[in-house]
C-alpha positions as CSV (number, residue, x, y, z in Angstrom):
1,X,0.0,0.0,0.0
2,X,1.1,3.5,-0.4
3,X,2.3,5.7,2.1
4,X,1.2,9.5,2.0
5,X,2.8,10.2,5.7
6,X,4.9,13.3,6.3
7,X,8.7,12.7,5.7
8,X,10.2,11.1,8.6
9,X,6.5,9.3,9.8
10,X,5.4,5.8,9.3
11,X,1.9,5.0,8.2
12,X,0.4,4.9,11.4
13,X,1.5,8.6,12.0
14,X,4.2,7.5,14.7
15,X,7.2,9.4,14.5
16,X,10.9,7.8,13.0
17,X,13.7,10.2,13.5
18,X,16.6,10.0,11.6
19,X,20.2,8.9,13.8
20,X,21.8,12.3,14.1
21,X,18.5,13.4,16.0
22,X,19.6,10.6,18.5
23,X,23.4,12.6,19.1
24,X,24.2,14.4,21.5
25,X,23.3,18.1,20.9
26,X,25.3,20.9,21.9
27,X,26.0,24.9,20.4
28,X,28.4,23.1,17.8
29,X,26.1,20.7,16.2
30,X,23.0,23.5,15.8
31,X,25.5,25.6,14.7
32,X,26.9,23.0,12.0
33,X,23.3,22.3,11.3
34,X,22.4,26.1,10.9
35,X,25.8,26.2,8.4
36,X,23.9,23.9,6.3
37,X,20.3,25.7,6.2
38,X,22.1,29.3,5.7
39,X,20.4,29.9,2.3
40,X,16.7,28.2,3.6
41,X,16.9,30.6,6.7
42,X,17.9,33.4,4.7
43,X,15.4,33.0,2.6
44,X,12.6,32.1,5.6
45,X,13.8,35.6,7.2
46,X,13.6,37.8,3.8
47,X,10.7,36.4,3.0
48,X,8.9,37.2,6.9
49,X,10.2,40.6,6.8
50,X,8.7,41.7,3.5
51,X,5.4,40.0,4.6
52,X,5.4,42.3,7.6
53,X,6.5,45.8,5.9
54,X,4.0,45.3,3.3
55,X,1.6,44.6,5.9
56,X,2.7,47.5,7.9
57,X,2.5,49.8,5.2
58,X,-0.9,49.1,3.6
59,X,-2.2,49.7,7.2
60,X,-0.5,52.9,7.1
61,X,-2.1,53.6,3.2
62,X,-5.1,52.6,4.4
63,X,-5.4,54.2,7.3
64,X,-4.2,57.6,6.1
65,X,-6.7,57.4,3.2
66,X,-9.7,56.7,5.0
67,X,-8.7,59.1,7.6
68,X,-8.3,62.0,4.8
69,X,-11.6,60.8,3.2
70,X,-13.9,60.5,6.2
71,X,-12.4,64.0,7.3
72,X,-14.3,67.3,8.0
73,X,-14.5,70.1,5.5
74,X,-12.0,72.0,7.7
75,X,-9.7,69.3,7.8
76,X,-10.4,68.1,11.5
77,X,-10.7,64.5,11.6
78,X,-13.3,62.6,13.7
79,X,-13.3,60.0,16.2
80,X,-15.4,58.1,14.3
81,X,-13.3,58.5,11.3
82,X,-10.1,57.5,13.3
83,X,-11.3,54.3,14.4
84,X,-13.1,53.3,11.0
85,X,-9.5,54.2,9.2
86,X,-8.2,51.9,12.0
87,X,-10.7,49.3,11.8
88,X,-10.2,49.0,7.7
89,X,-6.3,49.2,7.8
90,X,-6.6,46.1,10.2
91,X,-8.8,44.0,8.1
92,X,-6.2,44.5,4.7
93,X,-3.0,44.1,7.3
94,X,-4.7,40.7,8.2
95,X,-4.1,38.2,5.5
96,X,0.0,39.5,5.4
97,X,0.1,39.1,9.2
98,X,-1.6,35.2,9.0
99,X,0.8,34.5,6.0
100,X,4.2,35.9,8.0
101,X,3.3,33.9,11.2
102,X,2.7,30.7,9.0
103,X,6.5,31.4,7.1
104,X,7.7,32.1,10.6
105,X,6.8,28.5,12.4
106,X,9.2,27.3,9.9
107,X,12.3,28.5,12.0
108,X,11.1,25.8,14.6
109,X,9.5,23.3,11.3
110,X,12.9,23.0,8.9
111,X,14.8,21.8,12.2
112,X,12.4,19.4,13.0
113,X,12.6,18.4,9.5
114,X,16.0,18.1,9.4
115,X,16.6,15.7,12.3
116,X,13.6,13.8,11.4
117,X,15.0,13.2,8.1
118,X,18.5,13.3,7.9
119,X,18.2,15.7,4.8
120,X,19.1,19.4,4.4
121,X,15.9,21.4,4.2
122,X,15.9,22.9,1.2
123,X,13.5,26.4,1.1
124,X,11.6,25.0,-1.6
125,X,11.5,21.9,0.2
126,X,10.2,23.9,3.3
127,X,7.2,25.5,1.3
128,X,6.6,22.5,-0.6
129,X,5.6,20.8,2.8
130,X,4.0,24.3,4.2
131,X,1.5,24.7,1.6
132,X,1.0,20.8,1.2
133,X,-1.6,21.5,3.9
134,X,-1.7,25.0,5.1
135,X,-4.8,24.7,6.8
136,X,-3.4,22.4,9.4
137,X,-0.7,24.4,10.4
138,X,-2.9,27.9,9.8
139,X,-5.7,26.7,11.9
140,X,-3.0,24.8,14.4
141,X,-1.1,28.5,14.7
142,X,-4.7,30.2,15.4
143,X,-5.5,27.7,18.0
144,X,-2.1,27.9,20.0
145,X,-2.3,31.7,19.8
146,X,-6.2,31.7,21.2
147,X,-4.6,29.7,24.4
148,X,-1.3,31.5,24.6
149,X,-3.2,34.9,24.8
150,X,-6.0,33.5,27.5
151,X,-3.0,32.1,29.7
152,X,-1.4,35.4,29.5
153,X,-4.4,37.0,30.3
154,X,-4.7,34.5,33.8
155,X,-1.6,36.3,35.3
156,X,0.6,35.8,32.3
157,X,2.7,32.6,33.8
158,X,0.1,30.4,32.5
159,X,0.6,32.0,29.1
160,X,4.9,31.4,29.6
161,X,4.2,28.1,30.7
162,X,1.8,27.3,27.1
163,X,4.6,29.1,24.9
164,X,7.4,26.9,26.0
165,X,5.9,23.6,24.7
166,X,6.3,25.2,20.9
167,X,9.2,23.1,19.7
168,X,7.4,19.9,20.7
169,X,4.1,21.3,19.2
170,X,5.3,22.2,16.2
171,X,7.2,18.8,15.6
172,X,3.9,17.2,16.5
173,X,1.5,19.4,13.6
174,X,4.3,19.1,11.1
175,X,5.7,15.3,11.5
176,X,2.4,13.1,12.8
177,X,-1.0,12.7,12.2
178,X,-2.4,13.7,15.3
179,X,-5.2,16.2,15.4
180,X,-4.5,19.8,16.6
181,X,-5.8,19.1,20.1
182,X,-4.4,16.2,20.5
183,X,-0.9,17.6,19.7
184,X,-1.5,20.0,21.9
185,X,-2.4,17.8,25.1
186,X,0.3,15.6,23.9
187,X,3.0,18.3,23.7
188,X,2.0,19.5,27.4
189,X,2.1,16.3,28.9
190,X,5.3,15.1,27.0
191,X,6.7,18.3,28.9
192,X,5.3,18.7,32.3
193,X,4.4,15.2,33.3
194,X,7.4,13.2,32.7
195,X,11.5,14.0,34.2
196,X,12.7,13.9,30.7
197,X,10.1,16.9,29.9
198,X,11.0,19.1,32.7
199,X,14.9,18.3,32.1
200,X,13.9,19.5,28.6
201,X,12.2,22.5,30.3
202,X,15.3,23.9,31.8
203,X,17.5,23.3,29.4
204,X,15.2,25.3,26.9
205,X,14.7,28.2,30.0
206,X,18.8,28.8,29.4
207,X,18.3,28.8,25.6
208,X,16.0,31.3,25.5
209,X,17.7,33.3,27.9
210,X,21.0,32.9,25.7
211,X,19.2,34.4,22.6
212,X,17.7,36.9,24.7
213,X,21.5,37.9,26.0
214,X,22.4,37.8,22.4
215,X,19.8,40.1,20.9
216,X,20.5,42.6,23.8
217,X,23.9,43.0,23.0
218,X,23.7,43.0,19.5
219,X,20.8,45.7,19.4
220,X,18.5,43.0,18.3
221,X,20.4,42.0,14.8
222,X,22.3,38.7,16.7
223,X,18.7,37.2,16.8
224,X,19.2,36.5,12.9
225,X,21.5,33.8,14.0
226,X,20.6,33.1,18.1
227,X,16.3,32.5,16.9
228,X,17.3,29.4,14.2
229,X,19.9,28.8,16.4
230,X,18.3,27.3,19.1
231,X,15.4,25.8,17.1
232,X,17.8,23.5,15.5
233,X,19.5,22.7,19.2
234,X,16.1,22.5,20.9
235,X,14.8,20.0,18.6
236,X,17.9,18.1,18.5
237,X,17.5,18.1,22.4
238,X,13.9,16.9,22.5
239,X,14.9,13.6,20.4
240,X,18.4,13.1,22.1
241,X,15.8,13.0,25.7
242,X,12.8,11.3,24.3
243,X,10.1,14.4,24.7
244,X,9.5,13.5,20.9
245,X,10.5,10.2,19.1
């Protein structure tokens, strides 16, 4: 029978990672692994940023025109014509916002690629398996965000405590079949219910606060390098422990 699993899964959806994900990872080995992806990350970072600025400039358009339009004879503008402008400009920055956060997830997706196959993600590879089911990941983003911004609303620590799971979430929508609650329940408990989760915890605590270190000190431009960086660590780190498999 044919297979039509993601690269890397068997045909009942179960995860096979690829020996190097199995080594031990360390700042050399995501950094070798980076070396290899230059061009894909390049490419996922241009491609991100222009997303954004077009985005962030048709809200500007938008909102200027509308504000000029809906204006008073004299030139004063209303309240009511400040929050239409602002309402409209939101609705066109929309569809460029959705499409920049589904490019971004692939900083964390290409890694787990990558150690799930064995293979250097190329960037067409990358899109070819992005928009082989956008939906998924789309509606999988959407969902994730929805909980994030309720836990930060309880107090914000619930919200921290959601965000961390990402790198095992994303290698769950991306290399299994599971549904999108299910990879989420799966991806908590893989973290916070068993010692190799929490070991996993800390060690991605530190990461994060490297990158944040980093992106201090270099005014924010080291984060080009820190952010892919430690996806390609992290996820070398939750095979080599067994928080995915």
């Amino acid at each position: 029978m044919e297979c039509h699993c993601h690269p890397g899964s068997s045909p009942d959806g179960v995860s096979m990672a690829a020996q190097i994900a199995t080594e031990q990872p360390s700042f050399n080995s995501a950094w070798d692994a980076l070396r290899k992806h230059f061009s894909t990350i390049f490419g996922i970072w241009a491609i991100t940023i222009v997303l954004s600025l077009v985005g962030f400039c048709l809200y500007m358009l938008i909102a200027f025109l509308v504000a000029v339009v809906m204006s008073s004879p004299s030139g004063d503008v209303s309240e009511a014509a400040v929050t239409a402008a602002s309402m409209l400009a939101q609705v066109a920055q929309l569809p460029f916002a959705l499409l920049s956060s589904l490019v971004g997830v692939l900083f964390m997706a290409v890694p787990a690629l990558y150690y799930e196959t064995g293979e250097v993600i190329t960037l067409g590879k990358a899109f070819s398996v992005l928009f082989k089911r956008p939906w998924r990941y789309l509606v999988a983003g959407l969902f994730f965000s929805v909980i994030s911004t309720i836990g930060f609303g309880f107090c914000v620590l619930p919200g921290i405590v959601i965000a961390l799971i990402v790198p095992i979430y994303v290698n769950r929508i991306f290399l299994t079949e599971m549904g999108i609650g299910d990879s989420f329940a799966s991806s908590f408990q893989a973290m916070y219910r068993s010692p190799a989760g929490r070991s996993f915890l800390v060690a991605e605590l530190l990461t994060w606060l490297l990158v944040a270190l980093v992106s201090i000190c270099t005014c924010g431009l080291g984060t080009l390098i820190a952010i892919p960086m430690a996806g390609f660590y992290l996820q070398n780190l939750a095979y080599h422990q067994g928080v995915v498999s």
